[in-house]
N, C-alpha and C positions, 0 to 999 in steps of 0.2 A: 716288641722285637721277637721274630720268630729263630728258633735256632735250626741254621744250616742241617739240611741231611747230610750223611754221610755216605760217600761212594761206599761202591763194593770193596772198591782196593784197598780206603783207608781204615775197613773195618773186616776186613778178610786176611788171614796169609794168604800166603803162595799156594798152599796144598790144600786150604779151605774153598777155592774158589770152585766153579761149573766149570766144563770142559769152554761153555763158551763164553765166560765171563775169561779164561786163560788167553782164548785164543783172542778175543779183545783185546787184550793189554799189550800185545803187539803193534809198536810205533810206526812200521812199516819202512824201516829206516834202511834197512838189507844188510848192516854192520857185520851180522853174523854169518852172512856170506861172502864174507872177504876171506882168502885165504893169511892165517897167522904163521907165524915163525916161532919155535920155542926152541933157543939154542941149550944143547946142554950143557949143564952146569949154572945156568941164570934161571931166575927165577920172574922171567916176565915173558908175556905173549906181546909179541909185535902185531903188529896189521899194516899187509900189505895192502894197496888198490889194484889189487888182482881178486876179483869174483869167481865164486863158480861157474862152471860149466851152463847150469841151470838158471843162472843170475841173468832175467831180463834188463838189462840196465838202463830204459825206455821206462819201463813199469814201475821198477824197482822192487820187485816181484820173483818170488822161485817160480819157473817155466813151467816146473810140472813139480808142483808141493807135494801133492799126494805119494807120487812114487818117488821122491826124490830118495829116500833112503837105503831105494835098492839100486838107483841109478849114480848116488855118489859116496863111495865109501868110506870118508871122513865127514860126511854130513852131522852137523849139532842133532839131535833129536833131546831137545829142551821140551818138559812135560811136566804137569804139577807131579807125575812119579820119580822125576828124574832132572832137579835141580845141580847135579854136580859138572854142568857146564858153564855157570855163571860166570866164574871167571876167564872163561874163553870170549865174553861178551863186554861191547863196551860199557865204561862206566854210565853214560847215561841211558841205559837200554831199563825200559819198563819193571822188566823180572828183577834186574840187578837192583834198581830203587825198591820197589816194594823190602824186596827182602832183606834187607839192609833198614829200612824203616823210614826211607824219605819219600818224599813226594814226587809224582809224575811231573815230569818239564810244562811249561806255559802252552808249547809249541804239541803236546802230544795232542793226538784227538780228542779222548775221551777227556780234556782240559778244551780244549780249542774248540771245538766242534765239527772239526773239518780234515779230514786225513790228506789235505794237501799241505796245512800249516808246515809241518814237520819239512816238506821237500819248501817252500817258498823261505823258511826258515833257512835253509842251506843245511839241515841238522839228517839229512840223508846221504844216500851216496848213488843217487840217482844221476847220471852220466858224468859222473867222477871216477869212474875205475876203468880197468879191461879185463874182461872175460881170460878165463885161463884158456881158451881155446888156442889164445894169439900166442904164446910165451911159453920157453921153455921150462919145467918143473925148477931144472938146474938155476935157473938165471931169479927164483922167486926172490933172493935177499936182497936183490936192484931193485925191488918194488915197497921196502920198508917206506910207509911215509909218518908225516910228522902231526898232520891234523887228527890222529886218534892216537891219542901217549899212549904208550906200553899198558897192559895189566900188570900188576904185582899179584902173582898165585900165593893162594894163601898158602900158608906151613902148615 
């Protein structure tokens, strides 16, 4: 009996990894491009199904990843230099498992083989949301929904 290799993931941190072993771990899932709600004085982010601007929701894809950071000014910019958005992310988003110390979903690619699993899974938000283009900023806490629980921000 030969013993199993180990991925990069299960044998790397977060901040151990190549830029393109990071940018792999990426589920393709768009979560993080939902816009949140954090009301003051609670201590949890909401998610709404309202995407960004940039959020193809056909693809389930940033429109323009590369500039997105100058074109949306509350953009995540999550980077093995800059882990202090994690809990802006849902619980089962790649980065948040690793670092945490569990294991990638059945459903993720680098498990699956396939970067479709994840959307055939229903574990994406590939035409489940609406673009912030359509709705008022004012009217975002109509859009809280239920199939991504709140985060709890750490203390």
């Amino acid at each position: 009996m030969t013993a199993r290799k180990k991925n990069f993931w299960e044998e790397k941190t977060l901040s151990q990894l190549s830029q393109t072993e990071w940018e792999s771990l990426c589920d393709g899932c768009g979560k993080c491009c939902l816009n949140k709600i954090e009301y003051e004085g609670e201590s949890k982010i909401f998610f709404t199904n309202v995407s960004c601007k940039l959020f193809n929701i056909e693809t389930c894809r940033c429109s323009d990843y590369k500039n997105r950071l100058n074109k949306v000014k509350d953009c995540i910019k999550l980077s093995i230099d800059n882990l202090n958005y994690l809990d802006e992310l849902p619980d089962t988003c790649a980065y948040r498992l690793i670092a945490n110390g569990e294991k990638l979903k059945d459903w993720h690619h680098l498990i699956s083989g396939s970067k479709e699993t994840i959307h055939e899974t229903k574990n994406s938000i590939r035409k489940k949301v609406i673009n912030e283009k359509y709705i008022k900023e004012s009217e975002l806490d109509n859009y809280i929904i239920k199939w991504i629980p709140p985060n709890k921000k750490k203390s």
